[in-house]
Structure formats: structure tokens, C-alpha cells
N, C-alpha and C positions, 0 to 999 in steps of 0.2 A: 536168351543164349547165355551159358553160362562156363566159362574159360577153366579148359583142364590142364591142372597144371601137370607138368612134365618138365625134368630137369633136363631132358636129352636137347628137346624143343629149344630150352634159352639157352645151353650152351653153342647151340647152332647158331640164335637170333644174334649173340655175343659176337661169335666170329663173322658175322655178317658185317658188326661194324667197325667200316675199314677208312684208313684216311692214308691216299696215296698219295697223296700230294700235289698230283693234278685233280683229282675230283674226290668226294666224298661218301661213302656206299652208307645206306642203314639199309637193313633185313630186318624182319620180324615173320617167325613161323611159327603160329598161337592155334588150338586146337580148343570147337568149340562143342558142346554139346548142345544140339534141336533141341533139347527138352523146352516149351513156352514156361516163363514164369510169369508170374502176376504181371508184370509192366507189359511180357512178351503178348498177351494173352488180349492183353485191351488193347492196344497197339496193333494187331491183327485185324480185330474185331472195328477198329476204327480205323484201318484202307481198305478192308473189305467193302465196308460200307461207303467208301468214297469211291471206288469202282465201281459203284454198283451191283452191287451185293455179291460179287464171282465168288462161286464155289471154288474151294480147293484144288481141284484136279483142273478150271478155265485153263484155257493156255495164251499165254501172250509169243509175241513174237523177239526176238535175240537181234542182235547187230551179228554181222556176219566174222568165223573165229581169227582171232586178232592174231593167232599165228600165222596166218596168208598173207596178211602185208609184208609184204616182203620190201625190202629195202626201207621199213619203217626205222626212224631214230629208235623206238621204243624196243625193238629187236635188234639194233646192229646190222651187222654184215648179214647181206640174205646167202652168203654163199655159206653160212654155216645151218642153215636152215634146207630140211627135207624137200625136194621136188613134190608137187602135190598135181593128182590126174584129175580132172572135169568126174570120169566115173566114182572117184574118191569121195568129194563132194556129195553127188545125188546119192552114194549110200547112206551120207547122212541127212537126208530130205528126211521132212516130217511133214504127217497132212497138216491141213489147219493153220496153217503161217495165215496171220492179217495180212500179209502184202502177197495174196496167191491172186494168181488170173483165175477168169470164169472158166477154164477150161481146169477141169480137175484132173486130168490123164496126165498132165503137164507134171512133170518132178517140181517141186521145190526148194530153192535155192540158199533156204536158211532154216535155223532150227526153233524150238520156242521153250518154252517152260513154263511152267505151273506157277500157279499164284503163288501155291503155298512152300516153292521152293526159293521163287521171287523174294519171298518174305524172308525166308531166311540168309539169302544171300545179303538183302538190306541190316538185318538184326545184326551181321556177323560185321559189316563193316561200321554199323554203331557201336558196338560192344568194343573194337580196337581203338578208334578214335575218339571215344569217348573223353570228356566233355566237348572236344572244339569242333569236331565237324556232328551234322545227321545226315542221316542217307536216305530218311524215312518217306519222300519224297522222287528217289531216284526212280526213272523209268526204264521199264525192262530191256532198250535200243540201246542203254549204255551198258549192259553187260553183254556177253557173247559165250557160247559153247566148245571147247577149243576140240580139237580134233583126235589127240591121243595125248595118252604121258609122255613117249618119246619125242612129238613135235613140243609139248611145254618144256622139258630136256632141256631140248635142243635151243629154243627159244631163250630160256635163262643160260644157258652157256655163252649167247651169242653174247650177250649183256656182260657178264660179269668177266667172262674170258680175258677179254681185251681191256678190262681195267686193272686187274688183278695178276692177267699171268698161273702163273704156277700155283700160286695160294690157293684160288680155285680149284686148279685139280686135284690137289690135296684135299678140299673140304668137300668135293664132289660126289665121292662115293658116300661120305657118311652122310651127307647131308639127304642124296634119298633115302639110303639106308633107314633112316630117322624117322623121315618123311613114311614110310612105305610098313615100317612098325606101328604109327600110332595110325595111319588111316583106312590101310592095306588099297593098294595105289590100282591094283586090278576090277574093284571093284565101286571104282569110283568116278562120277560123271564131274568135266575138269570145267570149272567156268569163269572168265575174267570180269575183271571192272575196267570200264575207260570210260571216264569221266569228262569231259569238258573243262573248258578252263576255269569257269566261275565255281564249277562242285567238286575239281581237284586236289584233292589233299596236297598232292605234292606238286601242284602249280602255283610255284613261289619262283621267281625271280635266279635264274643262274640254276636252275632243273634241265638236267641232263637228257634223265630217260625213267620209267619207273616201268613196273607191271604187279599186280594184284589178281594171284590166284584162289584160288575155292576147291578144294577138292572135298569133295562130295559124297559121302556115304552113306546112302539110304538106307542100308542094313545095321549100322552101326549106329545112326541119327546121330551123325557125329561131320562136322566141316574142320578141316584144318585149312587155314588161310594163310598164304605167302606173301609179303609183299616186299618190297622194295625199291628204294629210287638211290638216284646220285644226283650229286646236285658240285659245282664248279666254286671253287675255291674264292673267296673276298680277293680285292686288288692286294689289300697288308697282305694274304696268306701267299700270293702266285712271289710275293718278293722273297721269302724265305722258304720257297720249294727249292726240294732236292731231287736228285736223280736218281734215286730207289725208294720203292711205297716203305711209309710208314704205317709200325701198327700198335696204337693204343694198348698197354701190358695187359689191358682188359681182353684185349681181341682175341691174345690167343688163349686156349681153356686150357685150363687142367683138365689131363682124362679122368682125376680121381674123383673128381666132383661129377663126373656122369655115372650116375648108378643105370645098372642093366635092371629093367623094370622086371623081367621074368622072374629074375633069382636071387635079386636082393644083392648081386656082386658088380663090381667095376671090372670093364675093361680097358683097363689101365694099359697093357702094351701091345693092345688094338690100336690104342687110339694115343699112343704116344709116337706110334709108329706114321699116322697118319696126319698130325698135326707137326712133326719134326720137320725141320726146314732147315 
């Protein structure tokens, strides 16, 4: 996997990192390209073989999508999150689940994925956390297939809304905007990470809430990955909290430093108008 840089990308991951003074946010929205390279390539070649030998196209089976829990810490308030129908669900049935009954007529109640997309969802979380965590190891029950763009939306809105305020709204639109340029968000299958506490990156001590997405483009063979956690302030930091979020000089961007990839220009009072507060 191999990280394409984009300026649009880190001035987003930039304003992501916020310190309000009750809790702590980092972001990172890093876009990667499928292409295997040599490490990708053996690395492949050698979970393949620890599988026992699955082709490409095997499918394993998904944890069911992490947008439904509703009332989870990891999501917030479920009242900002979409009603979802039982028929909603079996539209997304897929044959072939490892946890299907012998009765085949029967819908299935969860999704699955491909070895070889397994693999790339692992490669992409190596490739961010590289040197201190591998994922090389992770199995396919800790990721999930989330439902639509507008439940993932919704889902990060629930999160960052209530820590943030208005700042968010502000950084709302451009942030798909962003998002929906480099990956094109309609044609992308959305899938999360949820980790356990021994292989969680961000299961450290005074962790808030995090989520970790993947958006997906098989036509582009390109992942762009979201992630984010907050995490609760040291006992020294809660003594010299204020009553309004602060924000690191770094947090907020210059729009002049975001070049518009099409045409080589800045939108300087696009994005001056959107980052004004």
C-alpha cells in the first residue's frame, strides 16, 4: 500500500486536531493506493498460505455494521443516528456467511468479504500505524461493512458534534467535499475497524470514543482511510481547563495552502469563508 499524498487530505487531518479542553480529538484522513509492492506482495503470499491457501475471491465473514449499535459510546447519541428497518438489513444479506444455518432459503444476517480485500483493509491499517502497531494478524470479525455514506455521516457527526460544536459544522462540508474528491464516495463499499482492547490502537488509558473507516474503491484501487479517537484530559490538564475549546494555531488552516488539484488554483475565499469563526 502505498500513501498518496494530497494537500486537501492533511489540511483536513490538521483541523481535525483539536484540544477543547475537556477532551482531546486527533483525525487523520490518508488515501491509499492497492497497487502490492514487494513487502505487499510476500505478505500476501504468506496469509494466504496460513489460511490455507484461499483464493482471492474466498469470502470470510464481517462483525455485523458498527453503525447499528446504537446507543454505543463509540457513536454518541443514538438519537442522531438514522432509524434502520429489519427489511434494510436482509437487503444487505449475502450468501456464503460462515455463521449461515443449513437451511439456505433463510436470508442472512451479515455480510462477508474477500480475502483479497481483507488484505487490504489489514495492509492500510499497517501502512498508518506503522512502526508501533501490525494488523497483519487481524481477523475478518473485527472489521464490519457499514450500511451507507449517509449512516457513516451521520455516525461521525454523532461523535465529533457534541465535542466540538459549531467548529464541526464549519469543517463539515468540506471535509466530505474532500473526502468525495479524492475517493468518489458513490462508488465505494464503506468498512470499519473495531478492535479489541489488546489490538486497539487507541485503547490507552482516559479513551473517549474512536472509529476507523475505509472507504473502498475498487475501480480506482484506491482506499482512503478515516480515523479518529479522543481521548480525556491528564488530572494537571482538567486544573487549567477553560470554558471555551481551544485550538492549537496549527488547527486552523490557511485556505492558501490548499491547492485545488484540478487546475493548479486555490480556493482561498471558499475556504476562508468556511474556516471563519
Amino acid at each position: 500500500m502505498k500513501l498518496l499524498e494530497n494537500a486537501k487530505l492533511d489540511g483536513i487531518s490538521t483541523a481535525l486536531s483539536i484540544d477543547t479542553g475537556h477532551c482531546r480529538i486527533s483525525g487523520r484522513v490518508e488515501s491509499y493506493s492497492c497497487k502490492m509492492a514487494g513487502n505487499d506482495k510476500k505478505l500476501y503470499k504468506q496469509l494466504s498460505s496460513q489460511d490455507g491457501g484461499q483464493s482471492s475471491s474466498s469470502v470470510q465473514a464481517l462483525s455485523p455494521p458498527q453503525t447499528l449499535i446504537i446507543g454505543s459510546p463509540v457513536y454518541g447519541s443514538p438519537s442522531l443516528l438514522p432509524p434502520v428497518s429489519l427489511p434494510t438489513i436482509l437487503m444487505r444479506s449475502v450468501s456464503g456467511c460462515s455463521t449461515v444455518s443449513s437451511d439456505s432459503s433463510q436470508p442472512q444476517l451479515c455480510d462477508t468479504i474477500s480475502h483479497k480485500t481483507l488484505f487490504y483493509l489489514k495492509s492500510t491499517l499497517n501502512a498508518s500505524f506503522y512502526p508501533d502497531y501490525d494488523f497483519s494478524d487481524a481477523k475478518s470479525d473485527e472489521f464490519s461493512r457499514e450500511l451507507s455514506v449517509q449512516w457513516v455521516m451521520d455516525a461521525v457527526r454523532s461523535n465529533l458534534s457534541p465535542a466540538v460544536c459549531d467548529r464541526f459544522a464549519s469543517l463539515e462540508s468540506q471535509l466530505w467535499a474532500t473526502i468525495d474528491e479524492e475517493i468518489i464516495l458513490k462508488d465505494c463499499d464503506i468498512y470499519s475497524y473495531n478492535a479489541d482492547l489488546e489490538s486497539d490502537p487507541y485503547g490507552v488509558e482516559g479513551s473517549l470514543w474512536s472509529f476507523n473507516y475505509f472507504f473502498y474503491n475498487k475501480k480506482l484501487k484506491r482506499i482512503l482511510f478515516f480515523s479518529c479517537h479522543a481521548t480525556s484530559p491528564s488530572a494537571e490538564d482538567m486544573e487549567l481547563e477553560v470554558c471555551s475549546p481551544t485550538f492549537e494555531d496549527t488547527d486552523l488552516l490557511d485556505p492558501s495552502d490548499i491547492e485545488d488539484t484540478n487546475n493548479g488554483t486555490t480556493s482561498a475565499s471558499q475556504l476562508q469563508e468556511l474556516f471563519s469563526y
